[in-house]
C-alpha positions, 0 to 999 in steps of 0.5 A: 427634391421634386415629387412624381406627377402620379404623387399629386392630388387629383392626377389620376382624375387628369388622366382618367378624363384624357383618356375618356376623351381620347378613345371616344376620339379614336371610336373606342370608348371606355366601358370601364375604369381606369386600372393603375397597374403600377406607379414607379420613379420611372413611370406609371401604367393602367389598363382600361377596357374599351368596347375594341379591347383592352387599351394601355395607358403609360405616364413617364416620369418627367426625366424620360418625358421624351419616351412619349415623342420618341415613340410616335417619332418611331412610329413613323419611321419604323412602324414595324418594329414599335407599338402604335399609338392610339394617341400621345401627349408629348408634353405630359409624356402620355401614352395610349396604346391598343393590346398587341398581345403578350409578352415574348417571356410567357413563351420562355420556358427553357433555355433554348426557346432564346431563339424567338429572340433571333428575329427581332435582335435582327429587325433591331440592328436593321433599325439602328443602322437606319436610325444612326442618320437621324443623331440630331433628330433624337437628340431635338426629342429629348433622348439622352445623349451618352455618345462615347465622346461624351460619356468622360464628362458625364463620368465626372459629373456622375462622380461629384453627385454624392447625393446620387451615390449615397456615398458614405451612407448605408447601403450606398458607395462607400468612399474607397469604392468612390476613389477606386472609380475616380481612378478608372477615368482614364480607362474609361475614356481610352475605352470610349475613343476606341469605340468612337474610332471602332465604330459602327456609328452612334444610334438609338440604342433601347438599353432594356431589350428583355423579354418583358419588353418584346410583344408577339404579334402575328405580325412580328415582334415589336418592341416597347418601352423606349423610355430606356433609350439613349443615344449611344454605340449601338452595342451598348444594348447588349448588357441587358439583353445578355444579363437579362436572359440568363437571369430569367431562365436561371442560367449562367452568362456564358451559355451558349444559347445566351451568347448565341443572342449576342451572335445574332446581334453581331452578325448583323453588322458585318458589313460595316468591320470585321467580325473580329474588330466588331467583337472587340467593341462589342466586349469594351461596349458590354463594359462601358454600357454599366456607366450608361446605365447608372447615367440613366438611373441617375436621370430618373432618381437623382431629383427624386426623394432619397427614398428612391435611391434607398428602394432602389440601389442601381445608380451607384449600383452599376457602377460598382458592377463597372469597377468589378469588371474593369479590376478582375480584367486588369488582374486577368 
Protein backbone atom coordinates (compact mmCIF):
# COMPACT_ATOMS: atom_id res chain seq x y z
CA UNK A 1 0.00 0.00 0.00
CA UNK A 2 1.22 3.14 -1.15
CA UNK A 3 1.40 6.44 1.39
CA UNK A 4 0.39 10.11 0.52
CA UNK A 5 2.75 12.37 -0.56
CA UNK A 6 1.81 14.89 2.35
CA UNK A 7 2.74 11.73 4.63
CA UNK A 8 6.80 12.10 3.82
CA UNK A 9 9.22 13.93 5.66
CA UNK A 10 10.31 17.10 4.40
CA UNK A 11 6.96 17.33 1.93
CA UNK A 12 5.92 20.35 3.21
CA UNK A 13 9.38 22.12 2.95
CA UNK A 14 9.16 21.00 -1.08
CA UNK A 15 6.30 22.80 -1.10
CA UNK A 16 6.79 25.82 1.02
CA UNK A 17 9.83 26.32 -1.20
CA UNK A 18 7.66 26.03 -4.81
CA UNK A 19 5.23 28.31 -3.71
CA UNK A 20 7.79 31.01 -2.42
CA UNK A 21 9.24 30.63 -5.93
CA UNK A 22 6.27 30.78 -7.59
CA UNK A 23 4.71 34.04 -6.14
CA UNK A 24 7.72 36.09 -6.27
CA UNK A 25 7.41 34.62 -10.24
CA UNK A 26 4.05 36.19 -10.54
CA UNK A 27 4.88 39.49 -8.28
CA UNK A 28 3.24 38.61 -5.02
CA UNK A 29 5.51 37.52 -2.70
CA UNK A 30 4.51 35.51 0.65
CA UNK A 31 4.65 37.71 3.71
CA UNK A 32 3.81 34.91 5.92
CA UNK A 33 3.79 31.15 6.13
CA UNK A 34 2.53 28.39 4.79
CA UNK A 35 -0.86 27.37 6.50
CA UNK A 36 -1.90 23.33 6.09
CA UNK A 37 -5.51 23.77 6.19
CA UNK A 38 -6.31 20.02 5.81
CA UNK A 39 -4.50 16.53 4.57
CA UNK A 40 -7.28 13.95 3.34
CA UNK A 41 -6.72 10.79 1.06
CA UNK A 42 -7.85 12.88 -1.94
CA UNK A 43 -5.85 16.19 -1.33
CA UNK A 44 -4.03 18.51 0.70
CA UNK A 45 -4.66 22.39 1.14
CA UNK A 46 -2.97 25.57 2.59
CA UNK A 47 -3.28 29.28 2.38
CA UNK A 48 -0.74 31.60 2.26
CA UNK A 49 -0.95 35.41 2.79
CA UNK A 50 0.96 37.36 0.21
CA UNK A 51 1.44 41.10 -0.38
CA UNK A 52 -1.91 40.94 -3.19
CA UNK A 53 -3.89 38.76 -0.75
CA UNK A 54 -4.47 35.66 0.55
CA UNK A 55 -3.45 32.88 -2.05
CA UNK A 56 -4.32 28.83 -2.00
CA UNK A 57 -2.51 26.05 -2.32
CA UNK A 58 -3.94 22.63 -3.58
CA UNK A 59 -1.82 19.21 -3.52
CA UNK A 60 -3.98 16.37 -5.09
CA UNK A 61 -3.30 13.01 -4.34
CA UNK A 62 -1.56 10.72 -6.86
CA UNK A 63 -4.91 8.84 -8.17
CA UNK A 64 -6.30 12.58 -9.28
CA UNK A 65 -3.14 14.05 -10.09
CA UNK A 66 -4.86 15.03 -13.56
CA UNK A 67 -6.91 17.75 -11.41
CA UNK A 68 -3.81 20.16 -11.65
CA UNK A 69 -3.84 19.84 -15.84
CA UNK A 70 -7.52 19.50 -16.01
CA UNK A 71 -7.75 22.69 -14.37
CA UNK A 72 -5.56 24.86 -16.36
CA UNK A 73 -6.69 22.99 -19.57
CA UNK A 74 -10.16 24.88 -18.30
CA UNK A 75 -8.51 27.49 -18.01
CA UNK A 76 -8.16 27.94 -21.47
CA UNK A 77 -11.19 26.74 -22.65
CA UNK A 78 -13.71 28.14 -20.25
CA UNK A 79 -12.06 30.65 -18.17
CA UNK A 80 -15.36 31.81 -17.25
CA UNK A 81 -16.44 29.25 -15.45
CA UNK A 82 -13.08 28.10 -13.32
CA UNK A 83 -10.84 29.54 -11.08
CA UNK A 84 -7.40 30.90 -12.71
CA UNK A 85 -4.28 29.44 -11.83
CA UNK A 86 -1.61 31.62 -10.34
CA UNK A 87 0.35 28.74 -11.34
CA UNK A 88 0.56 24.44 -11.88
CA UNK A 89 2.86 21.84 -11.73
CA UNK A 90 1.16 19.12 -13.39
CA UNK A 91 3.28 16.46 -12.71
CA UNK A 92 3.18 16.96 -8.78
CA UNK A 93 -0.37 17.85 -9.05
CA UNK A 94 0.05 21.22 -7.65
CA UNK A 95 -2.11 24.07 -7.68
CA UNK A 96 -1.70 27.93 -6.74
CA UNK A 97 -4.52 30.10 -7.08
CA UNK A 98 -5.50 33.77 -5.88
CA UNK A 99 -9.04 34.21 -3.20
CA UNK A 100 -11.99 34.42 -5.75
CA UNK A 101 -14.18 35.09 -2.70
CA UNK A 102 -16.30 32.88 -0.71
CA UNK A 103 -18.23 30.00 -1.13
CA UNK A 104 -21.96 29.85 -2.62
CA UNK A 105 -23.00 28.05 1.13
CA UNK A 106 -22.11 31.17 3.23
CA UNK A 107 -25.24 32.67 1.09
CA UNK A 108 -27.40 29.45 2.14
CA UNK A 109 -29.69 30.16 4.73
CA UNK A 110 -32.92 28.77 3.63
CA UNK A 111 -34.44 26.54 1.09
CA UNK A 112 -35.33 28.97 -1.23
CA UNK A 113 -31.96 30.66 -1.70
CA UNK A 114 -31.24 27.40 -4.10
CA UNK A 115 -31.98 29.63 -6.92
CA UNK A 116 -28.32 31.25 -6.83
CA UNK A 117 -27.47 27.79 -7.87
CA UNK A 118 -29.81 28.44 -11.22
CA UNK A 119 -26.76 30.47 -13.00
CA UNK A 120 -24.05 28.47 -13.11
CA UNK A 121 -26.15 24.94 -13.41
CA UNK A 122 -26.78 26.80 -16.77
CA UNK A 123 -23.09 28.07 -17.70
CA UNK A 124 -22.31 24.28 -16.41
CA UNK A 125 -24.28 22.40 -19.06
CA UNK A 126 -23.46 25.27 -21.58
CA UNK A 127 -19.75 23.85 -20.99
CA UNK A 128 -20.56 20.18 -21.27
CA UNK A 129 -22.05 20.47 -24.54
CA UNK A 130 -19.02 22.26 -25.41
CA UNK A 131 -16.59 20.15 -23.98
CA UNK A 132 -18.31 16.63 -25.42
CA UNK A 133 -15.97 17.53 -28.56
CA UNK A 134 -12.80 17.42 -26.68
CA UNK A 135 -13.40 13.15 -25.37
CA UNK A 136 -10.24 12.37 -26.37
CA UNK A 137 -8.44 15.28 -25.03
CA UNK A 138 -9.57 14.89 -21.41
CA UNK A 139 -9.06 11.37 -21.78
CA UNK A 140 -4.92 12.52 -22.91
CA UNK A 141 -5.28 14.52 -19.35
CA UNK A 142 -5.76 11.77 -17.45
CA UNK A 143 -9.57 12.43 -16.26
CA UNK A 144 -11.28 8.76 -15.64
CA UNK A 145 -12.84 7.61 -18.35
CA UNK A 146 -16.73 5.90 -16.96
CA UNK A 147 -18.40 6.47 -20.28
CA UNK A 148 -21.52 4.16 -20.04
CA UNK A 149 -20.03 1.82 -22.41
CA UNK A 150 -17.55 1.18 -20.02
CA UNK A 151 -18.94 1.31 -16.93
CA UNK A 152 -19.99 -2.96 -16.87
CA UNK A 153 -16.39 -3.98 -16.96
CA UNK A 154 -15.50 -1.34 -14.52
CA UNK A 155 -18.50 -2.79 -12.51
CA UNK A 156 -16.65 -6.16 -12.56
CA UNK A 157 -13.51 -5.00 -11.57
CA UNK A 158 -15.08 -3.05 -8.68
CA UNK A 159 -16.69 -6.12 -7.81
CA UNK A 160 -13.49 -8.61 -7.60
CA UNK A 161 -11.82 -5.86 -5.43
CA UNK A 162 -12.65 -6.96 -1.96
CA UNK A 163 -9.97 -5.21 -0.46
CA UNK A 164 -11.79 -2.07 -1.53
CA UNK A 165 -15.13 -3.29 -0.17
CA UNK A 166 -13.93 -4.61 2.84
CA UNK A 167 -16.06 -7.52 2.16
CA UNK A 168 -16.51 -9.64 5.17
CA UNK A 169 -14.87 -7.35 7.40
CA UNK A 170 -16.84 -4.98 10.09
CA UNK A 171 -18.33 -2.19 8.75
CA UNK A 172 -17.80 -3.16 5.16
CA UNK A 173 -19.94 -5.26 2.22
CA UNK A 174 -21.16 -8.23 3.79
CA UNK A 175 -21.19 -11.14 1.12
CA UNK A 176 -25.11 -11.53 0.67
CA UNK A 177 -24.89 -7.71 -0.14
CA UNK A 178 -21.89 -8.71 -2.71
CA UNK A 179 -24.16 -11.38 -4.58
CA UNK A 180 -27.03 -9.31 -4.57
CA UNK A 181 -24.73 -6.58 -6.54
CA UNK A 182 -23.25 -9.23 -8.70
CA UNK A 183 -26.84 -10.08 -9.67
CA UNK A 184 -27.67 -6.34 -10.91
CA UNK A 185 -24.97 -6.53 -13.64
CA UNK A 186 -27.43 -6.90 -16.19
CA UNK A 187 -29.51 -4.20 -15.25
CA UNK A 188 -26.72 -2.03 -14.78
CA UNK A 189 -25.53 -2.68 -18.37
CA UNK A 190 -29.18 -2.42 -19.85
CA UNK A 191 -29.26 0.82 -17.98
CA UNK A 192 -26.00 1.90 -19.43
CA UNK A 193 -26.82 1.18 -23.50
CA UNK A 194 -29.89 2.93 -22.92
CA UNK A 195 -28.01 6.12 -21.66
CA UNK A 196 -25.54 5.41 -24.54
CA UNK A 197 -28.64 5.28 -27.18
CA UNK A 198 -30.21 8.39 -25.08
CA UNK A 199 -27.78 10.63 -25.22
CA UNK A 200 -26.70 13.82 -24.94
CA UNK A 201 -22.94 12.65 -25.50
CA UNK A 202 -20.34 11.82 -23.04
CA UNK A 203 -18.56 15.18 -21.10
CA UNK A 204 -16.77 16.34 -18.60
CA UNK A 205 -18.83 15.79 -15.80
CA UNK A 206 -17.81 17.50 -12.13
CA UNK A 207 -19.52 14.58 -10.29
CA UNK A 208 -19.35 17.36 -6.47
CA UNK A 209 -21.46 20.34 -7.89
CA UNK A 210 -22.44 21.60 -3.91
CA UNK A 211 -22.26 24.80 -2.62
CA UNK A 212 -18.63 24.27 -1.04
CA UNK A 213 -17.36 24.01 -4.38
CA UNK A 214 -18.95 27.10 -6.11
CA UNK A 215 -17.46 30.69 -5.71
CA UNK A 216 -19.23 33.92 -5.92
CA UNK A 217 -17.61 36.26 -7.64
CA UNK A 218 -18.51 39.71 -9.20
CA UNK A 219 -17.94 38.20 -12.25
CA UNK A 220 -20.23 35.13 -11.98
CA UNK A 221 -19.78 32.00 -10.16
CA UNK A 222 -17.02 29.76 -10.99
CA UNK A 223 -16.54 26.32 -10.30
CA UNK A 224 -13.58 24.60 -8.35
CA UNK A 225 -12.30 21.19 -7.44
CA UNK A 226 -12.19 19.35 -10.58
CA UNK A 227 -10.43 16.68 -8.95
CA UNK A 228 -14.02 15.20 -8.79
CA UNK A 229 -14.36 14.53 -12.67
CA UNK A 230 -14.81 12.12 -14.82
CA UNK A 231 -15.88 11.71 -18.17
CA UNK A 232 -19.31 10.44 -18.44
CA UNK A 233 -23.08 11.06 -19.39
CA UNK A 234 -23.28 14.52 -18.49
CA UNK A 235 -26.30 13.96 -16.25
CA UNK A 236 -24.36 12.12 -14.11
CA UNK A 237 -23.66 15.03 -12.01
CA UNK A 238 -27.06 15.30 -10.86
CA UNK A 239 -26.50 12.78 -7.77
CA UNK A 240 -24.48 15.21 -5.79
CA UNK A 241 -25.82 17.98 -6.65
CA UNK A 242 -29.50 16.98 -5.74
CA UNK A 243 -28.34 15.24 -2.47
CA UNK A 244 -25.97 17.42 -1.54
CA UNK A 245 -28.56 20.48 -1.47
CA UNK A 246 -31.17 18.89 0.62
CA UNK A 247 -28.91 17.68 2.93
CA UNK A 248 -27.36 21.00 3.64
CA UNK A 249 -30.65 22.87 4.23
CA UNK A 250 -32.17 19.81 5.98
CA UNK A 251 -34.75 19.07 3.76
CA UNK A 252 -36.03 16.11 1.80
CA UNK A 253 -35.25 15.14 -1.88
CA UNK A 254 -38.29 15.87 -3.13
CA UNK A 255 -38.66 19.38 -2.41
CA UNK A 256 -39.73 21.40 -4.88
CA UNK A 257 -36.78 24.11 -4.72
CA UNK A 258 -34.44 21.11 -4.61
CA UNK A 259 -35.86 19.24 -7.91
CA UNK A 260 -36.14 22.74 -9.08
CA UNK A 261 -32.28 22.56 -9.60
CA UNK A 262 -32.74 19.51 -11.59
CA UNK A 263 -35.10 21.44 -14.01
CA UNK A 264 -32.90 23.96 -14.47
CA UNK A 265 -30.27 21.55 -15.49
CA UNK A 266 -32.48 19.81 -17.67
CA UNK A 267 -33.81 22.58 -19.72
CA UNK A 268 -30.59 23.43 -20.80
CA UNK A 269 -30.26 20.56 -22.96
CA UNK A 270 -33.56 20.33 -24.85
CA UNK A 271 -32.33 20.98 -28.08
CA UNK A 272 -30.80 17.87 -28.09
CA UNK A 273 -34.38 15.10 -27.27
CA UNK A 274 -37.25 15.95 -25.82
CA UNK A 275 -37.93 16.83 -22.72
CA UNK A 276 -39.53 13.52 -21.62
CA UNK A 277 -36.84 11.33 -23.29
CA UNK A 278 -34.24 13.78 -21.53
CA UNK A 279 -36.10 13.13 -18.10
CA UNK A 280 -35.74 9.48 -18.54
CA UNK A 281 -31.95 9.54 -18.76
CA UNK A 282 -31.76 11.71 -16.27
CA UNK A 283 -33.69 9.42 -13.64
CA UNK A 284 -31.58 6.04 -14.84
CA UNK A 285 -28.35 8.63 -14.92
CA UNK A 286 -29.39 9.77 -11.20
CA UNK A 287 -29.01 5.76 -10.40
CA UNK A 288 -25.91 4.65 -12.45
CA UNK A 289 -24.10 7.82 -11.39
CA UNK A 290 -23.82 5.54 -7.44
CA UNK A 291 -21.45 3.28 -9.21
CA UNK A 292 -19.62 6.18 -10.80
CA UNK A 293 -19.17 7.33 -7.59
CA UNK A 294 -17.82 4.29 -5.77
CA UNK A 295 -15.45 4.12 -8.86
CA UNK A 296 -14.07 7.18 -7.70
CA UNK A 297 -13.83 6.38 -4.28
CA UNK A 298 -12.07 3.33 -5.14
CA UNK A 299 -9.40 5.27 -7.41
CA UNK A 300 -8.61 7.52 -4.48
CA UNK A 301 -8.73 4.80 -1.51
CA UNK A 302 -8.09 1.51 -3.22
CA UNK A 303 -3.87 1.87 -2.92
CA UNK A 304 -4.26 3.57 -0.18
CA UNK A 305 -3.73 1.73 3.83
CA UNK A 306 -6.82 0.18 5.13
CA UNK A 307 -7.31 2.86 7.59
CA UNK A 308 -8.52 4.94 4.62
CA UNK A 309 -11.12 2.75 3.68
CA UNK A 310 -12.02 2.31 7.61
CA UNK A 311 -12.60 6.54 7.98
CA UNK A 312 -13.97 6.33 5.03
CA UNK A 313 -17.02 3.84 3.96
CA UNK A 314 -18.21 5.44 0.36
CA UNK A 315 -16.67 3.03 -1.88
CA UNK A 316 -18.61 0.01 -0.73
CA UNK A 317 -20.87 2.66 0.58
CA UNK A 318 -22.40 3.97 -2.74
CA UNK A 319 -22.80 0.79 -3.98
CA UNK A 320 -25.14 -0.17 -1.41
CA UNK A 321 -26.93 2.94 -2.17
CA UNK A 322 -27.00 1.61 -5.74
CA UNK A 323 -28.56 -1.63 -4.87
CA UNK A 324 -31.16 0.11 -2.67
CA UNK A 325 -32.22 1.99 -5.14
CA UNK A 326 -32.23 -0.61 -8.26
CA UNK A 327 -34.35 -3.34 -5.47
CA UNK A 328 -36.98 -0.65 -4.01
CA UNK A 329 -37.59 0.09 -8.07
CA UNK A 330 -37.81 -3.53 -8.94
CA UNK A 331 -40.43 -4.10 -5.79
CA UNK A 332 -42.31 -0.69 -6.99
Amino acid sequence: MSSLPWDQPGWLEEVTTWIETELVRVGRPATGPVEVLHRRAWSAFAQIPSDGGRVYFKAAAPAVRFEAGLTAALGRWHPELTVPLLAVDVERGWMLSADAGPTLRTQLHDVEDLRLFHPILRRYASMQQGLATRAAELVALGVPDRRPERLSELYDELLQDPSALRLGLEGGMTAEQHQRLAALRPRLTQECVALAAAGPPPTLVHEEIHSGNILVTPGGDLLTDWGDSCLAHPFVSILVMLRSAAWWLDVPETHPEVQRLRDVYLEAWTSYAPRPELQAAMATAYRVAMVVRSLAYQAILGPLPESYRIENDAIHGWLLDYLETEEQRGTA
